[in-house]
N, C-alpha and C positions, 0 to 999 in steps of 0.2 A: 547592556552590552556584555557585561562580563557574565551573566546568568547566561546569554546565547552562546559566550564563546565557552563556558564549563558542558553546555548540553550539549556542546557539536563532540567535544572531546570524550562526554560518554558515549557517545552514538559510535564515535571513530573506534573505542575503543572497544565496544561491545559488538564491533561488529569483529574486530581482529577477535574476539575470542570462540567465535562461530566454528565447530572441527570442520573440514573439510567433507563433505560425505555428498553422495548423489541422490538422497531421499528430502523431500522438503520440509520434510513433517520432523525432522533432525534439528530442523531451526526457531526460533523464537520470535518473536517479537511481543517485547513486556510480557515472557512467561509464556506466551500462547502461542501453540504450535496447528498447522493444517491439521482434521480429524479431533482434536481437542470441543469438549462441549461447550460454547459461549456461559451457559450456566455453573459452570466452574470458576469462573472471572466474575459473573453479574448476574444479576436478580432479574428473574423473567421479566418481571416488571419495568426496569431498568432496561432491557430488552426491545420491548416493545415499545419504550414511551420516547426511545431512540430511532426506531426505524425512520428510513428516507423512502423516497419515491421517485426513485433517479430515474429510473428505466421503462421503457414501455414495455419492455415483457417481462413477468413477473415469477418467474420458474424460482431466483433466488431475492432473497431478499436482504438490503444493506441495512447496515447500523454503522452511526458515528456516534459515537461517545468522546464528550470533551470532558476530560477534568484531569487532575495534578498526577501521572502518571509519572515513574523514574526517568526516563528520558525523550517521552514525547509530550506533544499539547494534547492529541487525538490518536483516539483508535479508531479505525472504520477495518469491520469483518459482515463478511457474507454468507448464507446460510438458505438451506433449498428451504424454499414455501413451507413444504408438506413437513418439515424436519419437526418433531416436538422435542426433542432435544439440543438443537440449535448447534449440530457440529459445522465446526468450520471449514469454508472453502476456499475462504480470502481474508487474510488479515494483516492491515496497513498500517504501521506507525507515521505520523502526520505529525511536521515542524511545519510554522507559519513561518513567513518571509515578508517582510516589508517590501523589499528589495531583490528583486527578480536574479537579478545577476548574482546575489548572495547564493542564492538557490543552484544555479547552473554550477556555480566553482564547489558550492559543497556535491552538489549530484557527481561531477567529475572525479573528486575524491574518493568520492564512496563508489564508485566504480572502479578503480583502482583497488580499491579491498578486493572487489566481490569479483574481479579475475583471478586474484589467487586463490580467493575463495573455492571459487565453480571452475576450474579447472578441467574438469568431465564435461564443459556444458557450451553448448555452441550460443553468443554472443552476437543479440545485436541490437545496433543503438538507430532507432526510428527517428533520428530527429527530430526536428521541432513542427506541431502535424497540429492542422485545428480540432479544437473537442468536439464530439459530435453532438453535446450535448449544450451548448451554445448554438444556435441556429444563424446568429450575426455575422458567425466564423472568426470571433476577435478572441475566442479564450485558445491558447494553446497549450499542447503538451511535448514535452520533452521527454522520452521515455528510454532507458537500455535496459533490456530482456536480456536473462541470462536464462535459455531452456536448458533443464536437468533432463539425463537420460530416461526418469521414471516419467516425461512429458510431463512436468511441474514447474514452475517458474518462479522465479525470484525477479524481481524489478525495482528499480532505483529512478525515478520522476520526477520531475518541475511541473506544476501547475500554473500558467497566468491566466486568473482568468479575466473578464473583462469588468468592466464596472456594473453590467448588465447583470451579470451574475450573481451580484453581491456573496462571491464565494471569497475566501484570504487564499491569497497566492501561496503554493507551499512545497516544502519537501517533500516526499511520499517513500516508501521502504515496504516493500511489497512480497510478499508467499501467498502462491497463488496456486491450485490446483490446475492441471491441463483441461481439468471438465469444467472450471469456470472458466478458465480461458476463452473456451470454445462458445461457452454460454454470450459472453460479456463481445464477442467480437460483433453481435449481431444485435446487443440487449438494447440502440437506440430504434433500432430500425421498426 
């Protein structure tokens, strides 16, 4: 408990030290900014022996890497196919959640930063919507978008997903480019 209640306090605090700015690639998550080479962070190898296979279309391609990062459990970043350098186009710091409702009061919080934050950026909170990626319709997502004027996105998430899934329910913290955006609106389909 006190290891969760120290990691929320760096999250909280690391996100008050974000400057205010309207480019995405300005922000961090564990050191890693949009445009940044994943090969700067990890070993091709490491790379590859992570990749997922979320999506039916396969233009980009995800990575989740679990191990003892400063204030997350998981990274998950995205990167086009054809890329041999592996820059990024999405990259998500991931907190597990036992406890759903932990998740919602922490996501509300961190929403609360990321208005002063994004201040330039029109805000909106999608509520609670089923994943398209559970077919049962029992995993849901809680999601508030903050779009930056360079059409780039920052995002703040709840995950529950179902037992079917066997995914951990979690927090999410998201810099997202607008051209994965675009990609990712369609990538179940």
């Amino acid at each position: 408990m006190i290891k969760r209640f120290l990691l929320i306090l760096v999250l909280i605090f690391s996100v008050q030290s974000w400057t205010k700015a309207d480019d995405i690639s300005d922000f961090e998550i564990e050191g890693m900014s949009i445009g940044d080479s994943a090969l700067d962070f990890f070993s091709e190898s490491e790379i590859k022996s992570n990749k997922k296979n979320y999506y039916k279309k396969k233009d980009f391609i995800p990575v989740y890497i679990v191990k003892s990062f400063k204030m997350y459990e998981g990274i998950q970043f995205h990167y086009k196919k054809s890329d041999k350098s592996y820059k990024l186009h999405a990259v998500s710091g991931i907190i597990k959640y036992n406890n759903i409702d932990d998740c919602y009061d922490k996501m509300k919080e961190i929403d609360q930063e990321f208005k002063s934050l994004f201040k330039n950026s029109d805000r909106s909170d999608n509520g609670k919507r089923k994943h398209p990626e559970d077919t049962s319709g029992k995993s849901i997502q809680w999601g508030i978008y903050y779009f930056l004027p360079s059409n780039d996105i920052a995002v703040v998430s709840c995950y529950d997903w179902s037992k079917k899934m066997n995914y951990p329910d979690h927090l999410r913290i998201s810099l997202v480019t607008g051209e994965f955006n675009s990609w990712a609106t369609t990538a179940f389909e």
